[in-house]
N, C-alpha and C positions, 0 to 999 in steps of 0.2 A: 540538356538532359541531366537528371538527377542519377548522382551515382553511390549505391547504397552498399555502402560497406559493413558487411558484419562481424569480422576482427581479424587478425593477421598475428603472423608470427614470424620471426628473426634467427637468422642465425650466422655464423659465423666461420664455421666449418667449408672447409675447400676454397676458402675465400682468402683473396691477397689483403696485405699490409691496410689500414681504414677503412675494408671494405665489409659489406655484409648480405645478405640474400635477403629479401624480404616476399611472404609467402601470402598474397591476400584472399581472403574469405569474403564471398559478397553475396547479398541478399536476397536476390532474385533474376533470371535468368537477361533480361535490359542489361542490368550493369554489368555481365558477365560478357556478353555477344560485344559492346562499345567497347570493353579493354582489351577483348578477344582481337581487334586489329590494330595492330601494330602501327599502323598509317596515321592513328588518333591521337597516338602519344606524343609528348612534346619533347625535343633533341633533347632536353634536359628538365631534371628536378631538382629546385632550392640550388639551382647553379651549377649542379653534379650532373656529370655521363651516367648514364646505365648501359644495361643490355638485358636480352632477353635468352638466361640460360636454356632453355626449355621454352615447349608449347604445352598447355594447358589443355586436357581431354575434354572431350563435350559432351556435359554433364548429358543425363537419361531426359532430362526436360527438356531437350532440343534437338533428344531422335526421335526414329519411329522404324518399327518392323513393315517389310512389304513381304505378306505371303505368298506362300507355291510359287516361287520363281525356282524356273524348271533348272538341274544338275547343267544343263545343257548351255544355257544361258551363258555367254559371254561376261564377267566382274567388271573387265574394264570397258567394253563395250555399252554397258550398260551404266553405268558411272559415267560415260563421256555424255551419254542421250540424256540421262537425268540433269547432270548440270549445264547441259546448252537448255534445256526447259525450263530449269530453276536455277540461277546464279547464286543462289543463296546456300543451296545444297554444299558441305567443306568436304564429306566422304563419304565414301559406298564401300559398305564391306559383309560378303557373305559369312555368315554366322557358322559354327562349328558347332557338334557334340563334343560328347565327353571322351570317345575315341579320336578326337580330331579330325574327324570326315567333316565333308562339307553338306548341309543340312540345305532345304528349299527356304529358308527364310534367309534376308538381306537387313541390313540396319541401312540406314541413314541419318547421315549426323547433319546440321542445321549452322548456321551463323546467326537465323532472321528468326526468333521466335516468332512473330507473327505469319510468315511464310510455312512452317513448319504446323502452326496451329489450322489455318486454314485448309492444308492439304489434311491434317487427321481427321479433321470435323467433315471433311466431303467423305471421307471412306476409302474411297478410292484415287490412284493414280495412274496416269497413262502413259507409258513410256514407250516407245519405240512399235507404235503401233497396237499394243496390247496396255490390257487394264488387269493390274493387281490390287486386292484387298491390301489393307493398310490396317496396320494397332497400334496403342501405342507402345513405346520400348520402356519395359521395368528389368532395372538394375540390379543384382542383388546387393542389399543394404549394403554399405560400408559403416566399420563401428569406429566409433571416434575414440582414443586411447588418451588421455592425459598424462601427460608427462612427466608431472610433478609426482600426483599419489597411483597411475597407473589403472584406475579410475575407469568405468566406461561412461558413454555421454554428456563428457563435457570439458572444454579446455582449459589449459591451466593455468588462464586468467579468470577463469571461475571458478578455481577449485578454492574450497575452502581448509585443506588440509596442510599447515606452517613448513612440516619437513618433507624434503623432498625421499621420494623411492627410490633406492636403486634398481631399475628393468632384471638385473642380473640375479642378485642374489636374495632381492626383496625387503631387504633392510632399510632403515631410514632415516633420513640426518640431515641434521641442520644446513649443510652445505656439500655437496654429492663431491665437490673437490677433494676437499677433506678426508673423503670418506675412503677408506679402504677395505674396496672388494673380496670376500670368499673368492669369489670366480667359480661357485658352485650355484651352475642356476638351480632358482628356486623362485615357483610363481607364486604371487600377493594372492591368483584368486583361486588355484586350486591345489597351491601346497605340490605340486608336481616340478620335474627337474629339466623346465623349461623358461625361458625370459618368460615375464611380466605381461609382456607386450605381444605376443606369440599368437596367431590370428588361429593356430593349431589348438590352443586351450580348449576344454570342453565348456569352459565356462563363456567365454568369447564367442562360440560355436554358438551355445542355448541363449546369448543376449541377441546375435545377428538374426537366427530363426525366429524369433520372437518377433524381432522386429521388422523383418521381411513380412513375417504373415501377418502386423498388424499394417504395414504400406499397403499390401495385395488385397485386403479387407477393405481398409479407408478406401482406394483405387474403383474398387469390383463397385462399392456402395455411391459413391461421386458419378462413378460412368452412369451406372443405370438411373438415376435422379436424373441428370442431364438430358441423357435418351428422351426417358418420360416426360420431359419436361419442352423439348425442346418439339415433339414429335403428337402434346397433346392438341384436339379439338374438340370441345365440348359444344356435345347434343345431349339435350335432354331425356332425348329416347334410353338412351345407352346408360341411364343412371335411374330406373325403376324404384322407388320405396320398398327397400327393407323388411321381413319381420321383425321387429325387435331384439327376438331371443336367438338372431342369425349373428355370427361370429365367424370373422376370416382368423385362419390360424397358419403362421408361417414358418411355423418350428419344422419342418420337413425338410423347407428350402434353405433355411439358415441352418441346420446341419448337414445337408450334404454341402454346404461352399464350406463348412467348417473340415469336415471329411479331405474335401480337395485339399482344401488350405494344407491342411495334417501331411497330406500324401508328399505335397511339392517340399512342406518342411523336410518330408523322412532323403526327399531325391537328391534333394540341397546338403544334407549331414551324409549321404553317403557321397558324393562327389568331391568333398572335400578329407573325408577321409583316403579317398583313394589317392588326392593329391599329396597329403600327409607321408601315405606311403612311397610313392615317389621321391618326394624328397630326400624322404631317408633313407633309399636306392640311394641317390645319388649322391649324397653327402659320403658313405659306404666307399661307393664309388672314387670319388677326389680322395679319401683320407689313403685309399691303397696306391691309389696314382703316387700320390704323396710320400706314402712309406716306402714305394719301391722305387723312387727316383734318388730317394736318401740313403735306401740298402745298394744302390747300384753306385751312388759316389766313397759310400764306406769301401764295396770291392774296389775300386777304381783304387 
């Protein structure tokens, strides 16, 4: 098997004396699933131990949503039926809201892209006596930050800007060692008194929406080609000659999926603002914890 690598990245940090992390990028969801098990790997590279610090999440092209499974429904119960039917299935996990309640949708996450494709393209699956409708799972985008200029969509072996950013203070310089920090954030993309890098930005915020709703467009427009495609039988009956001066017009239906689109961007900017707010609870939070453990050693 071909295994298609599309770039990686090094680092150094929390690593002992010669050692270093190496983080890989691969191309399609094959070479992901064969490095995904551990049993495949060889004792050794170029002579060298490794290990595997972490497991690697499984990307959205290797779930799929099962709907209306009932509150009632057993998690693990249902995760043990699923993977005695599918071996390939790696987890079952019931979906939450934005209150953290537990919602009638389940994901499943996949090792066998093939396995995973076949069960979406039937619609349905049957587990434990009962049959659930089946979607597929879309992720909300992740945006790719560069490192070097701070940069969205693209890493910093393609960036073409010489001095590195600092995240912190937003300045720039030949060599970020060298460089001594303000310690006054300050963002590259909206001049506000946050890192660079901050998934909080509003600017980061309007590049993610963007690009969610143009994934959910591409998606919407792929599915139903497919449908129609897979689902056509032509008779001639059902294809009558035209007037000429007759004209289909779809401007109706491509503004309301544009409407949707719009609505799911506005539910997406406010869920993330609420998380915003949290955080800043709770950061609040630790800095009193903090101040009052330091005024309670001054009494002491």
């Amino acid at each position: 098997m071909d295994i298609l690598i599309n770039n990686y990245r090094s680092s150094t940090l929390k690593c002992g004396a010669n050692e270093y992390d190496i983080l890989l990028y691969v191309k399609d969801v094959n070479s992901f699933t064969f490095l995904f098990g551990k049993q495949k790997w060889p004792l050794q590279i170029g002579g060298e131990n490794f290990i595997f610090p972490s497991t690697p999440s499984i990307p959205p092209q290797l779930a799929l949503i099962i709907k209306n499974v009932d509150l009632r429904v057993d998690i693990n119960e249902l995760s043990g039926d699923s993977k005695a039917l599918f071996p390939e299935i790696y987890n079952v996990v019931r979906l939450k809201n934005k209150f953290q309640q537990d919602i009638r949708m389940v994901k499943v996450e996949f090792v066998s892209a093939t396995i995973r494709d076949d069960i979406l393209n039937s619609g349905k699956i049957n587990v434990n006596f009962r049959s659930y409708d089946i979607e597929e799972y879309l992720a909300p985008a992740c945006v790719l930050i560069c490192s070097r200029c701070m940069g969205t969509g693209h890493f910093k072996k393609q960036c073409t800007q010489l001095n590195e950013t600092c995240k912190i203070c937003g300045q720039s310089s030949l060599d970020l060692k060298q460089h001594i920090c303000t310690m006054q954030p300050k963002c590259v993309h909206c001049a506000e008194n946050h890192y660079s890098n901050a998934v909080k930005c509003p600017i980061v915020k309007q590049y993610r929406a963007e690009l969610t709703k143009k994934l959910l467009l591409v998606n919407c427009t792929a599915t139903t080609s497919t449908t129609e495609i897979n689902n056509f039988r032509y008779n001639p009956a059902n294809f009558p000659p035209l007037h000429p001066s007759q004209k289909v017009s779809i401007a109706g239906t491509n503004n309301m999926l544009m409407t949707k689109l719009d609505e799911l961007v506005n539910n997406m900017s406010k869920m993330n603002e609420a998380l915003d707010k949290i955080v800043a609870k709770n950061e609040k939070v630790e800095q009193f914890m903090h101040d009052k453990i330091r005024s309670d050693k001054i009494i002491a």
